[in-house]
SERO-4910 file (N, C-alpha, C, O; in steps of 0.05 Angstrom, whole numbers):
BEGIN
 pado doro    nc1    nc2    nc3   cac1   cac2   cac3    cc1    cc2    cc3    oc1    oc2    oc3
  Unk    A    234   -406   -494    216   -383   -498    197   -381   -474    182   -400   -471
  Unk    A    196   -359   -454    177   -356   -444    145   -327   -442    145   -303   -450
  Unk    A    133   -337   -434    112   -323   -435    102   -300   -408     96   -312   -387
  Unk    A    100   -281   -408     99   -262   -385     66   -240   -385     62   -227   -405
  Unk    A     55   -239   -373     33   -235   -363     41   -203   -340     48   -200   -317
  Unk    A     34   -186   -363     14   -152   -336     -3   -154   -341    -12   -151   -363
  Unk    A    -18   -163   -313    -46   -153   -311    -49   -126   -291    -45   -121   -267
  Unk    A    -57   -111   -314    -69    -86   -298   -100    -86   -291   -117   -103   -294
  Unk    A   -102    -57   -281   -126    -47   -267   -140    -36   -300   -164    -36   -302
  Unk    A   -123    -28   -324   -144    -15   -344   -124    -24   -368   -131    -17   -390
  Unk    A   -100    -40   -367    -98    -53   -388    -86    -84   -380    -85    -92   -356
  Unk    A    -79   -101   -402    -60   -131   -393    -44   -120   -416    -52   -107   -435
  Unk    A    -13   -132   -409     10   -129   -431     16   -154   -431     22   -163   -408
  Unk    A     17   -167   -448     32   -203   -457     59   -199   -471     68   -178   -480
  Unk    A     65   -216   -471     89   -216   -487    109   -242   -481    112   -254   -460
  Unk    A    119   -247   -503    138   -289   -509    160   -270   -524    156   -254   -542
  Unk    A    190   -276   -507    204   -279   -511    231   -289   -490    224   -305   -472
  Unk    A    255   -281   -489    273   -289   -464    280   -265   -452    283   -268   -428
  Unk    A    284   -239   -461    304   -219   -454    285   -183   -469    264   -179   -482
  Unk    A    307   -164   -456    283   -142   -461    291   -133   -506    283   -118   -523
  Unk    A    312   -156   -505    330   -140   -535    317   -170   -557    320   -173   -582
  Unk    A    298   -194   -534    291   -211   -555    267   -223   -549    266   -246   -541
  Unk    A    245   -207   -554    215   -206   -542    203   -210   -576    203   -193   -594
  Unk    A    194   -235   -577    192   -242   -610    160   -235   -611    150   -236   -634
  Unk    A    143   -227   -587    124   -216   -591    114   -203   -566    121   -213   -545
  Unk    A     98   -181   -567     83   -166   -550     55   -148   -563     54   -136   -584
  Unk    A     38   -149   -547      8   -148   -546     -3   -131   -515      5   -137   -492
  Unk    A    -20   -113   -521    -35   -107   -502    -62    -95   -495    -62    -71   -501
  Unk    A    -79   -100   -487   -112    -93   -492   -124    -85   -467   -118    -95   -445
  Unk    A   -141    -68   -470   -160    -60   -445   -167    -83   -435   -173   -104   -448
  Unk    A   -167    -80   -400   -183    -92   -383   -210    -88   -381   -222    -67   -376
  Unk    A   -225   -120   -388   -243   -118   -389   -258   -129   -364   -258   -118   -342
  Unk    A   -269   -147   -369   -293   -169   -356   -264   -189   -348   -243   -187   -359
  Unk    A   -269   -205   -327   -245   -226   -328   -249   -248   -344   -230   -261   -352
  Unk    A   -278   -256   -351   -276   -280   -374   -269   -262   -401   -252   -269   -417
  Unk    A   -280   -243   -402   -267   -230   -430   -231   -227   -435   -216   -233   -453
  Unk    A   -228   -220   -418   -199   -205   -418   -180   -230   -414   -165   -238   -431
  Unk    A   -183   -240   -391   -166   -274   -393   -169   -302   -418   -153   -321   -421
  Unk    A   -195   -294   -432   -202   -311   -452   -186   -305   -480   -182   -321   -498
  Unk    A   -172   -264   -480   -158   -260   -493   -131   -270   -496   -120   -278   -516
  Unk    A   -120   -267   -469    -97   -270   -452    -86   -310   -471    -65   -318   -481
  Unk    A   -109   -322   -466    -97   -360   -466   -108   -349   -495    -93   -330   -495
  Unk    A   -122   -346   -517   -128   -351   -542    -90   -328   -549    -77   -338   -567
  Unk    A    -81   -311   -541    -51   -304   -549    -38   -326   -551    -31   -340   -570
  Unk    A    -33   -329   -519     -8   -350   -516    -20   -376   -534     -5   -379   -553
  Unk    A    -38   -392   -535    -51   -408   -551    -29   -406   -582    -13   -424   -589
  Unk    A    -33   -380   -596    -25   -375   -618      3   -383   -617     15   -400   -631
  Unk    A     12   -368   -598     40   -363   -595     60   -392   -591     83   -395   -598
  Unk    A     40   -412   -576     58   -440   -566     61   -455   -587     78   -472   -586
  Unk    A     42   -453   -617     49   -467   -634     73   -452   -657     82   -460   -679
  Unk    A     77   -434   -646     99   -423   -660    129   -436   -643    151   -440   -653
  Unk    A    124   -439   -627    151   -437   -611    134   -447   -581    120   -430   -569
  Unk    A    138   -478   -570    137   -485   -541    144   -463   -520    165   -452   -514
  Unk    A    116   -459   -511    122   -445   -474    144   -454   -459    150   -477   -466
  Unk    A    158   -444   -442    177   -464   -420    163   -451   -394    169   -462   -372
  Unk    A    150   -432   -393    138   -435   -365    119   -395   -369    117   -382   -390
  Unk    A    111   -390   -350     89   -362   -349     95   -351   -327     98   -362   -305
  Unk    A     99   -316   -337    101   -304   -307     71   -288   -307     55   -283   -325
  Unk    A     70   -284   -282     41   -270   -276     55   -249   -265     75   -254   -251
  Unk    A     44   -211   -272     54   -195   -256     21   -182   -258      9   -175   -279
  Unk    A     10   -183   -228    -14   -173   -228    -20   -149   -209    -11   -144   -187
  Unk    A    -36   -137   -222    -58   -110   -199    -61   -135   -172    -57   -159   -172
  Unk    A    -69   -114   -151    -75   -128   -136    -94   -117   -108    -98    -93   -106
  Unk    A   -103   -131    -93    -88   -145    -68    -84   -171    -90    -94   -174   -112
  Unk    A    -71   -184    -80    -68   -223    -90    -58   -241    -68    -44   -230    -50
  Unk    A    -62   -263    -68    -48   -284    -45    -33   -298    -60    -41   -313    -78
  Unk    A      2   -292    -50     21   -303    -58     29   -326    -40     50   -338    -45
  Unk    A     15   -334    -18     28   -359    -10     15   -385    -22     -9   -388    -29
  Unk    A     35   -403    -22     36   -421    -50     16   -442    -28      4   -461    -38
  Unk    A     15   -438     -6     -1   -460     11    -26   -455     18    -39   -470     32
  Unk    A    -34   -430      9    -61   -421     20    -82   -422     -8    -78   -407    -27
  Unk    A   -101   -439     -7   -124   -449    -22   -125   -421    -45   -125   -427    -69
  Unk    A   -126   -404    -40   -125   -379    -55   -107   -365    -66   -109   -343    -76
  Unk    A    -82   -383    -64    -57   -381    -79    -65   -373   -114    -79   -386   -130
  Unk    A    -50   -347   -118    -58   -338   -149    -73   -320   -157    -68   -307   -178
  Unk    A   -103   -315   -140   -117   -302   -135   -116   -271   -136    -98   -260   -124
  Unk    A   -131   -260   -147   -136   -232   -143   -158   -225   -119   -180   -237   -120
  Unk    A   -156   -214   -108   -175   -225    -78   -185   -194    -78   -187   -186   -101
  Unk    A   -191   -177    -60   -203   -147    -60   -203   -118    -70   -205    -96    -61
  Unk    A   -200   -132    -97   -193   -105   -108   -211    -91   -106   -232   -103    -99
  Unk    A   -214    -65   -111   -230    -40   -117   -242    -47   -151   -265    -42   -159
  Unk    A   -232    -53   -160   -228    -68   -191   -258    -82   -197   -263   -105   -203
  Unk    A   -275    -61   -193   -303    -75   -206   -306   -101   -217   -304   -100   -241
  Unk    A   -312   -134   -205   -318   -145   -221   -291   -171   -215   -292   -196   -217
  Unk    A   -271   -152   -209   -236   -169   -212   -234   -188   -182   -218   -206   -181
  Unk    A   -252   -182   -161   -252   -199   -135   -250   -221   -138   -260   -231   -158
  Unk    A   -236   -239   -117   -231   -263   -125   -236   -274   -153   -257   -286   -159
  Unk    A   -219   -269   -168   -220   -286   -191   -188   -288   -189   -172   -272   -183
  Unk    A   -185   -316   -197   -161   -341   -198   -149   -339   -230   -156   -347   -252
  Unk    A   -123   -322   -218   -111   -314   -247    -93   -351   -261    -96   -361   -283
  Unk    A    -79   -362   -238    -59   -376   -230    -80   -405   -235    -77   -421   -254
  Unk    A    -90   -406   -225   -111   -439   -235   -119   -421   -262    -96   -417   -270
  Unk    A   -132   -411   -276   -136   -406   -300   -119   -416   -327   -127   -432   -344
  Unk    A    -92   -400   -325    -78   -410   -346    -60   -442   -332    -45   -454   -348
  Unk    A    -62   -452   -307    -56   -473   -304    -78   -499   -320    -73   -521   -330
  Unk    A   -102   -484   -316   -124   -508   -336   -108   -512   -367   -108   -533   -380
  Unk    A    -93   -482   -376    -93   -482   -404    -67   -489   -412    -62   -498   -434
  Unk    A    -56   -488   -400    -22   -493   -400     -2   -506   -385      6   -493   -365
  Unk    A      8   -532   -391     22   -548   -377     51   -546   -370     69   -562   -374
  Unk    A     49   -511   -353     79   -507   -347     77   -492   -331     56   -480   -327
  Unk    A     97   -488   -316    114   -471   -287     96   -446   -300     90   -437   -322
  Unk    A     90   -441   -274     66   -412   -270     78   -399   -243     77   -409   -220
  Unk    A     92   -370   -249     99   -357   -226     90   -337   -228     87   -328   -251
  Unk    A     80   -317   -201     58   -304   -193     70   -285   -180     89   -291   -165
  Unk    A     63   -259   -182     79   -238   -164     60   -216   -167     43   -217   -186
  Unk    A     60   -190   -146     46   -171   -159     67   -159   -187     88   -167   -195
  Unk    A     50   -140   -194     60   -128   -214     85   -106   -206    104   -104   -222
  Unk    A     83    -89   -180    106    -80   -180    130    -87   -165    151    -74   -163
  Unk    A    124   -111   -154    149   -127   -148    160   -138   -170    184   -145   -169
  Unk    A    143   -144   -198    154   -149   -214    172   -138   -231    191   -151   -241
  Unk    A    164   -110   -236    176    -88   -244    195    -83   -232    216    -77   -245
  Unk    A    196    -84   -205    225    -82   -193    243   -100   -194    263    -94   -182
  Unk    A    243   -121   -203    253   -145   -210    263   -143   -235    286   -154   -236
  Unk    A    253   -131   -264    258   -130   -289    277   -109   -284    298   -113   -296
  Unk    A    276    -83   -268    298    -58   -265    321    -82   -255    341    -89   -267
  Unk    A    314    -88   -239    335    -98   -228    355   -121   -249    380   -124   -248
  Unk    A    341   -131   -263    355   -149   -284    369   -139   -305    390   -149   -316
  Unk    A    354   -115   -311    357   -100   -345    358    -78   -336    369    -63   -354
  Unk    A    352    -64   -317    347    -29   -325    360    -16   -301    385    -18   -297
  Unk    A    344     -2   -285    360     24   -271    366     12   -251    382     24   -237
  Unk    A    357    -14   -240    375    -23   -213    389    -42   -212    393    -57   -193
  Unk    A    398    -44   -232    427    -69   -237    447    -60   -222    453    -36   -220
  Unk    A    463    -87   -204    477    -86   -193    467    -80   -163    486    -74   -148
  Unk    A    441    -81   -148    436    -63   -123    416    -91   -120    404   -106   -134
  Unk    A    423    -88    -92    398   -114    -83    377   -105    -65    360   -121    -57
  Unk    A    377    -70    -58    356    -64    -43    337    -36    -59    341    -12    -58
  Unk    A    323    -47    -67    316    -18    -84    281    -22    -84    274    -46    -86
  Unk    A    265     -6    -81    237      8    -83    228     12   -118    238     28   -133
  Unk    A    208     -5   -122    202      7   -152    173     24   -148    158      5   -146
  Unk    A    158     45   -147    129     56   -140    125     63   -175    140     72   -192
  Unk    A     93     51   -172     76     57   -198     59     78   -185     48     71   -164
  Unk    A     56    103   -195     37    121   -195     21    129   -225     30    143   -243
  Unk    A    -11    112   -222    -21    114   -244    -47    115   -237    -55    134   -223
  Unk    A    -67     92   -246    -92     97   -237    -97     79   -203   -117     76   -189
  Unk    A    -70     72   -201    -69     80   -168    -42     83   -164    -26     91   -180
  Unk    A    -39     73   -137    -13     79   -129     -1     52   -118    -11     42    -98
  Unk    A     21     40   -129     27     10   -112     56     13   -113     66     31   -127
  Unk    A     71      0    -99     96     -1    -93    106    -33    -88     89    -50    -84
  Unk    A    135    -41    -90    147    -60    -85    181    -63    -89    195    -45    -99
  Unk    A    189    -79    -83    221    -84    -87    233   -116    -87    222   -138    -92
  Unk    A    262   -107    -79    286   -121    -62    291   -123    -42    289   -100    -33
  Unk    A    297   -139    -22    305   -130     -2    331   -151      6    324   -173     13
  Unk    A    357   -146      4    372   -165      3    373   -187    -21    379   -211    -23
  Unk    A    366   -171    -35    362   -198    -64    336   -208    -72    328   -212    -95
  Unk    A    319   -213    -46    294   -226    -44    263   -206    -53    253   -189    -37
  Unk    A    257   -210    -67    224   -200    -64    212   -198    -45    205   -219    -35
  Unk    A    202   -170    -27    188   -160    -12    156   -188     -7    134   -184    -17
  Unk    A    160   -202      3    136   -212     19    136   -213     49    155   -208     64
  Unk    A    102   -223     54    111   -221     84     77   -235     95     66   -250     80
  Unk    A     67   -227    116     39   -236    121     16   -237     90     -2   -252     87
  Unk    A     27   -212     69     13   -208     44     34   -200     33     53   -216     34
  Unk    A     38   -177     21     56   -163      2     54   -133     11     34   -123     22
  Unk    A     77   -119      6     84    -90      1     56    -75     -7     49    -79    -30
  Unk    A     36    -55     11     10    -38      2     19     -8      5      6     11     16
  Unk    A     49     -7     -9     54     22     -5     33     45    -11     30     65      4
  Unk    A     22     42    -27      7     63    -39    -16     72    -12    -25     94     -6
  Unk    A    -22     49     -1    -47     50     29    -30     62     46    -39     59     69
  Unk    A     -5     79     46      6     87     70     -9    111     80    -19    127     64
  Unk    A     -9    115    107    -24    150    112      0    164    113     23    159    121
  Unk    A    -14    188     99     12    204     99     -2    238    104    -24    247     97
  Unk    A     18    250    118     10    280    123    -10    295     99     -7    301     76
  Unk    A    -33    296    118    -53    314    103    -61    342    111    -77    346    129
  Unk    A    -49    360     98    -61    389    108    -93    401     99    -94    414     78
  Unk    A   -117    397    113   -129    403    109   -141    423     94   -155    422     74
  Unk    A   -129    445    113   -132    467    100   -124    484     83   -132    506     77
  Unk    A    -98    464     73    -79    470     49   -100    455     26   -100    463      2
  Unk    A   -116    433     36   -117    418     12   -141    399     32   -136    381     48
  Unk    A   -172    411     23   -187    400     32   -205    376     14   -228    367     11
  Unk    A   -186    374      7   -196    343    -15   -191    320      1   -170    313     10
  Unk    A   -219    307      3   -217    280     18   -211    253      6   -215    233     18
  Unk    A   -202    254    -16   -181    232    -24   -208    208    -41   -231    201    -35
  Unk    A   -188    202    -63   -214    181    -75   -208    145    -66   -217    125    -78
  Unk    A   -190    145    -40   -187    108    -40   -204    101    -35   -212    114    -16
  Unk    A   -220     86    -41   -251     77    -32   -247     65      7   -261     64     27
  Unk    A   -231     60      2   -224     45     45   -210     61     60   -212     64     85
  Unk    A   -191     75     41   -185    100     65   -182    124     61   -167    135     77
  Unk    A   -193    138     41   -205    158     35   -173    181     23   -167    182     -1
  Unk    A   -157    195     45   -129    196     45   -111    193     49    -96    208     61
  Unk    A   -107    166     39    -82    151     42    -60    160     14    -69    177     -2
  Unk    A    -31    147      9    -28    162     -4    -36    159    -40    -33    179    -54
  Unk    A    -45    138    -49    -65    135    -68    -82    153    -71    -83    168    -91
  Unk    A   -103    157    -45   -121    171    -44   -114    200    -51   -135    211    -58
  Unk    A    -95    215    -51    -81    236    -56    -72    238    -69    -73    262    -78
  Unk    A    -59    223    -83    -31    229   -112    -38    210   -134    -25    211   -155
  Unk    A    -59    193   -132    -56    170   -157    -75    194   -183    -87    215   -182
  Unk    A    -69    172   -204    -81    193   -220   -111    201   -229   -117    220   -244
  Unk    A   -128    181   -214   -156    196   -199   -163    208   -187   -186    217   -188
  Unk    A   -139    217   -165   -145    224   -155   -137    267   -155   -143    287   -143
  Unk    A   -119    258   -179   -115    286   -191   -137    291   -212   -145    314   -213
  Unk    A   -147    275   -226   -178    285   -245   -198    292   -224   -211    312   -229
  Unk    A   -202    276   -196   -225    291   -182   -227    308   -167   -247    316   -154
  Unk    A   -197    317   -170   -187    349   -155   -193    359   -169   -214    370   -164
  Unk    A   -178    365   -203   -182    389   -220   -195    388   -236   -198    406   -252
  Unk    A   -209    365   -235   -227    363   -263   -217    361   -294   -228    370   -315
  Unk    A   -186    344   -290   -178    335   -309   -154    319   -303   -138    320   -284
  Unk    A   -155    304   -324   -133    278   -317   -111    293   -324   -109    315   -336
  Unk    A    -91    274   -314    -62    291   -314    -53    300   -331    -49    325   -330
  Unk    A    -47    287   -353    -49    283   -382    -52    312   -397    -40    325   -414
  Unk    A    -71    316   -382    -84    349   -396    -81    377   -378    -93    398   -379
  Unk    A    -59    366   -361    -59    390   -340    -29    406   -357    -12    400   -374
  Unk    A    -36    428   -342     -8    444   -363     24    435   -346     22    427   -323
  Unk    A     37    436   -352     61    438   -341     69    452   -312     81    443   -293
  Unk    A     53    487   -318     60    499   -290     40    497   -274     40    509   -252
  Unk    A     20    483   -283     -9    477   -266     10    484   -237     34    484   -231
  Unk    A    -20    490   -223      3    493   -198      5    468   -183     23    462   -168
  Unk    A    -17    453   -188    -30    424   -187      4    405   -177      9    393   -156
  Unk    A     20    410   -198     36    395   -202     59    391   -171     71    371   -162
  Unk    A     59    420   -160     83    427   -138     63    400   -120     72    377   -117
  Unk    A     36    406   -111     26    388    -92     29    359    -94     37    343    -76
  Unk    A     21    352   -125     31    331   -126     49    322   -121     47    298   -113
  Unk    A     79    336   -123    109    325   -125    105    326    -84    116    308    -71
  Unk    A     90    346    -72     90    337    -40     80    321    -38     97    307    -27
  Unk    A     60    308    -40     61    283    -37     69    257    -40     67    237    -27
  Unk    A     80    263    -63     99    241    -72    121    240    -60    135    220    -64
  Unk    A    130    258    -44    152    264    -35    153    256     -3    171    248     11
  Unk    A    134    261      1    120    244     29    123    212     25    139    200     38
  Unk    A    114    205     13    117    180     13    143    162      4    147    138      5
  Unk    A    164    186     -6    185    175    -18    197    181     16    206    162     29
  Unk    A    197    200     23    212    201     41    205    174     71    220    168     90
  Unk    A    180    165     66    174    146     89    185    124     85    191    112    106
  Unk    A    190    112     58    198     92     46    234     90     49    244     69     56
  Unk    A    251    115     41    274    125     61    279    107     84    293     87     87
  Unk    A    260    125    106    267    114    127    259     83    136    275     71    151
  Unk    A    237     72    129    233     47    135    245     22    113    243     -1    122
  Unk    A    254     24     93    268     13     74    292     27     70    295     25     46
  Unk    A    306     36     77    330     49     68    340     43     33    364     42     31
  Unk    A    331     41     17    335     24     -9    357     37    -17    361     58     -5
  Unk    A    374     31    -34    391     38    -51    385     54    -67    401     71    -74
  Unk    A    357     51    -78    352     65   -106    319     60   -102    308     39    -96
  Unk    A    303     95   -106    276     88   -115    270     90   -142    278    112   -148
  Unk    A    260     79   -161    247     81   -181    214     92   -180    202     83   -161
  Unk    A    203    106   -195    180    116   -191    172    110   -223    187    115   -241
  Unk    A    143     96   -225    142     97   -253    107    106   -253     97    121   -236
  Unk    A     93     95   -272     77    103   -277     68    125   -297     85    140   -307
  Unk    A     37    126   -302     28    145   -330     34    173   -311     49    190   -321
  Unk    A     22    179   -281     31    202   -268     62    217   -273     70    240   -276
  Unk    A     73    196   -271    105    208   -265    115    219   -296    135    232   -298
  Unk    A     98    213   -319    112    222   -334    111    255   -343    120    268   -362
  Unk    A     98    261   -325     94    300   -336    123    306   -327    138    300   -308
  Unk    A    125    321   -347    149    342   -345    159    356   -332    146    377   -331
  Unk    A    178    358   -318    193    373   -288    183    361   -259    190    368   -237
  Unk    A    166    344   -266    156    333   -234    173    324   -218    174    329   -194
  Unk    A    193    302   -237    209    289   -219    242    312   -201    260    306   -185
  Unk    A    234    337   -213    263    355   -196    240    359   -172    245    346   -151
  Unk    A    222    371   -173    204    379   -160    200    355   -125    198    363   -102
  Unk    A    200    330   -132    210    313   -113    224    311   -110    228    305    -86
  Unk    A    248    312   -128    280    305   -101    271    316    -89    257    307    -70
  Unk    A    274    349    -95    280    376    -73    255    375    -60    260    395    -47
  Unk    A    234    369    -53    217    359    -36    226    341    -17    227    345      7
  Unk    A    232    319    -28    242    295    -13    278    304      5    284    295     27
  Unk    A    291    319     -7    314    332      7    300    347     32    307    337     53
  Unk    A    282    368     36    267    378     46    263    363     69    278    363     89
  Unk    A    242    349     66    228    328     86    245    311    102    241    304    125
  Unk    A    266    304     85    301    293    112    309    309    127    319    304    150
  Unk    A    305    334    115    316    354    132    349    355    146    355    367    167
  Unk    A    362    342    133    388    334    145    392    311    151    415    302    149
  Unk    A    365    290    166    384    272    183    386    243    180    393    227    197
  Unk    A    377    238    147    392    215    137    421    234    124    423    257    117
  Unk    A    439    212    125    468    216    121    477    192    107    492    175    115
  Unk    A    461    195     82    480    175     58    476    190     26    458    199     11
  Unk    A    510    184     29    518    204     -2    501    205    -26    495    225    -39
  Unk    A    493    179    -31    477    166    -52    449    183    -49    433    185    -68
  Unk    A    444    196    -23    411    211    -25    423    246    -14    416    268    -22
  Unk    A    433    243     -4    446    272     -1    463    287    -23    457    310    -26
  Unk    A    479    278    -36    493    280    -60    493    272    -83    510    277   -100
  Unk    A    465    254    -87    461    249   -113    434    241   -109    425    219   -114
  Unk    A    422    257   -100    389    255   -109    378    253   -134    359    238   -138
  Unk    A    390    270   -154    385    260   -183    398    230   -189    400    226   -213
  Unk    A    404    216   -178    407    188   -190    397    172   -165    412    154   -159
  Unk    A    379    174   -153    371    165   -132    347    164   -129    344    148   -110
  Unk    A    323    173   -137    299    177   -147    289    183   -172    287    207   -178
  Unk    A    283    165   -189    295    164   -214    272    146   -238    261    127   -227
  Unk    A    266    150   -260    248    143   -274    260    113   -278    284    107   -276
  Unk    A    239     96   -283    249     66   -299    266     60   -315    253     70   -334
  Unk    A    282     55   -324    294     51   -350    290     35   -369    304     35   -390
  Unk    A    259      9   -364    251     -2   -378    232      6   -388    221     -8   -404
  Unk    A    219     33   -382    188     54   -375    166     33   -374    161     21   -353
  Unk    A    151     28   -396    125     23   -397    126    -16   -404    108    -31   -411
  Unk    A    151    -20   -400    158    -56   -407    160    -61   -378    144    -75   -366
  Unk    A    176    -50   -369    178    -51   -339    174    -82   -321    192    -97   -312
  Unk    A    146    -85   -321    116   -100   -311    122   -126   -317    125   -145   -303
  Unk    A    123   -122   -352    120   -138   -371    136   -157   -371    130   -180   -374
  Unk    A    169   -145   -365    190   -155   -375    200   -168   -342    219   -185   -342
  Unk    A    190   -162   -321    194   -174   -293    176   -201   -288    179   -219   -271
  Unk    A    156   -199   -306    138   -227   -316    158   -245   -327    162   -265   -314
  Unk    A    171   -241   -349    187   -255   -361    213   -264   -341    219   -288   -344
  Unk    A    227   -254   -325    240   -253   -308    233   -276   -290    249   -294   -285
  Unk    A    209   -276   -281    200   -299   -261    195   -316   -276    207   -337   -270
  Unk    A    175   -317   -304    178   -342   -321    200   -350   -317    201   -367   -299
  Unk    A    229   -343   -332    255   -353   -330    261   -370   -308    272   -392   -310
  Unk    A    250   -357   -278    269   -371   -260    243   -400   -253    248   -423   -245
  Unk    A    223   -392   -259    199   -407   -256    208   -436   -278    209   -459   -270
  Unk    A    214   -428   -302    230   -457   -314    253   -472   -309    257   -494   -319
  Unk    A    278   -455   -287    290   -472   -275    283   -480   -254    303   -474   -240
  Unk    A    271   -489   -242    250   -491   -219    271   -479   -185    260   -479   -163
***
C-alpha cells in the first residue's frame, strides 16, 4: 500500500492505495497555513498506516521546489508566490513522521507521469502535461525520464506574444507581470473580467483570447519539446468548446512548418484533456511512491 501526496496552491489531495481502479482511500482539504494543512496531511496517513503499513510516499507539489537530492534544501518548497508556503520542507516533515521511501516531484511532472501510467499517454515516452488553473505550470517525459535540469520545467513563466493594444491587461504574475500565467491562468481571467471562469458564459468572447494564448504557449512547447502528446488539464481547461478553439489556434500559429501527422492530421488527439482529470496529480504521487518502494 502506498501513500501519495498533491500539494496544491488552494487544495492537498491524499490518497493510500496501489493503482487508479484500487485507491482504498482518498481525501482532500483546502490549503491552509503549512502547520495547519501538513498537520492534516500526517494525522490522515497516521490513520491510514494502522489500517494497512505504508511502503513508501509520493510528494506531488506546487512549486518552485528543489529536487536535487544533494542540495541542503532537497524537498523544499522554496519561492512561491503562495503566501506563507516559502521555504517550508515538505520532504523532512513527513520524513520526521514516517519511516519510509519519500519521493518528491512537482506536481505536474507528476501528473504527467500518472497519464503516462494509466491515462492518455500510455505507450509514448515524450509527452507535455500543462495545468491551467490558479496558475499555470507545466511538465513531462522526455525519453522516459522526468523533465529535470538546473531546477525543473517553469512553463507557465514563459514570455509569450503580447498585443497590447489588442489586450492591454498587464498580467497578474507577481515577477513577470505577462508571462504566460500572467495572461491565461485563472486569475488572471477574474482580473480581466471581473469574474472567475467558472461563471463566464460559454460564448464570452473572453474565451477565443484565452484559447490564443494557450495556443501560444502550446505552440512554443511544439517546437522546443517536440512531445508526442500535450495534455492540458486544469479547473481553466474545463469550459466548454475551449479545447477546438486551440487546436485551430495552435494549427494556425505552425502555420505549415512543423510536418508531423500526429499534429497536422490529428490535432484532436494531440492536444487533449487528461484522462485521469482531477486524480491526475494524485495518482502520479502514487506512481513515484511505487517506484520509491522498489528503491
Amino acid at each position: 500500500m502506498f501513500g501519495a501526496i498533491e500539494a496544491g496552491g488552494s487544495k492537498f489531495v491524499c490518497a493510500v492505495g496501489t493503482s487508479p481502479t484500487d485507491l482504498f482511500s482518498r481525501i482532500e482539504f483546502p490549503t491552509h497555513s503549512p502547520a495547519e494543512t501538513l498537520g492534516q496531511v500526517a494525522e490522515y496517513f497516521e490513520i491510514q498506516a494502522k489500517r494497512e503499513p505504508l511502503q513508501a510516499i509520493g510528494i506531488a507539489s506546487f512549486g518552485p521546489v528543489e529536487l536535487d537530492p544533494t542540495s541542503p534544501q532537497f524537498g523544499f518548497i522554496t519561492t512561491t508566490p503562495k503566501a506563507g508556503w516559502q521555504n517550508v520542507d515538505l520532504v523532512g516533515t513527513f520524513r520526521k513522521k514516517f519511516n519510509v521511501p519519500i519521493a518528491f516531484e512537482t506536481d505536474v511532472n507528476a501528473a504527467a507521469l500518472g497519464e503516462q501510467r494509466w491515462g492518455a499517454a500510455q505507450g509514448l515516452d515524450t509527452l507535455v502535461y500543462v495545468t491551467a488553473g490558479t496558475g499555470i505550470g507545466g511538465g513531462g517525459l522526455v525519453a522516459g525520464r522526468l523533465m529535470h535540469g538546473a531546477l525543473h520545467p517553469e512553463m507557465g513563466h514563459m514570455i509569450i506574444a503580447h498585443d497590447w493594444k489588442a489586450d492591454p491587461f498587464p498580467g497578474v504574475c507577481p515577477f513577470h507581470g505577462d508571462c504566460w500565467e500572467g495572461l491565461a491562468s485563472g486569475p488572471a481571467i477574474e482580473a480581466r473580467w471581473g469574474a472567475k471562469a467558472e461563471f463566464l458564459l460559454n460564448d464570452h468572447h473572453s474565451w477565443q483570447l484565452e484559447a490564443h494564448y494557450m495556443a501560444l504557449g502550446v505552440a512554443n512547447l511544439i517546437y522546443v519539446l517536440s512531445p508526442q502528446r500535450i495534455i492540458l488539464g486544469g479547473g481553466v481547461m474545463r469550459q466548454n468548446g475551449l479545447f477546438p478553439l486551440i487546436r485551430r489556434e495552435t494549427v494556425e500559429l505552425l502555420n505549415g512548418y512543423i510536418q508531423a501527422n500526429r499534429i497536422t492530421e490529428d490535432i484532436d488527439n494531440y492536444v487533449i484533456p487528461p484522462r485521469l482529470g482531477s486524480n491526475a496529480g494524485v495518482l502520479g504521487a502514487l506512481a513515484l511512491a511505487e517506484a520509491a518502494a522498489k528503491g
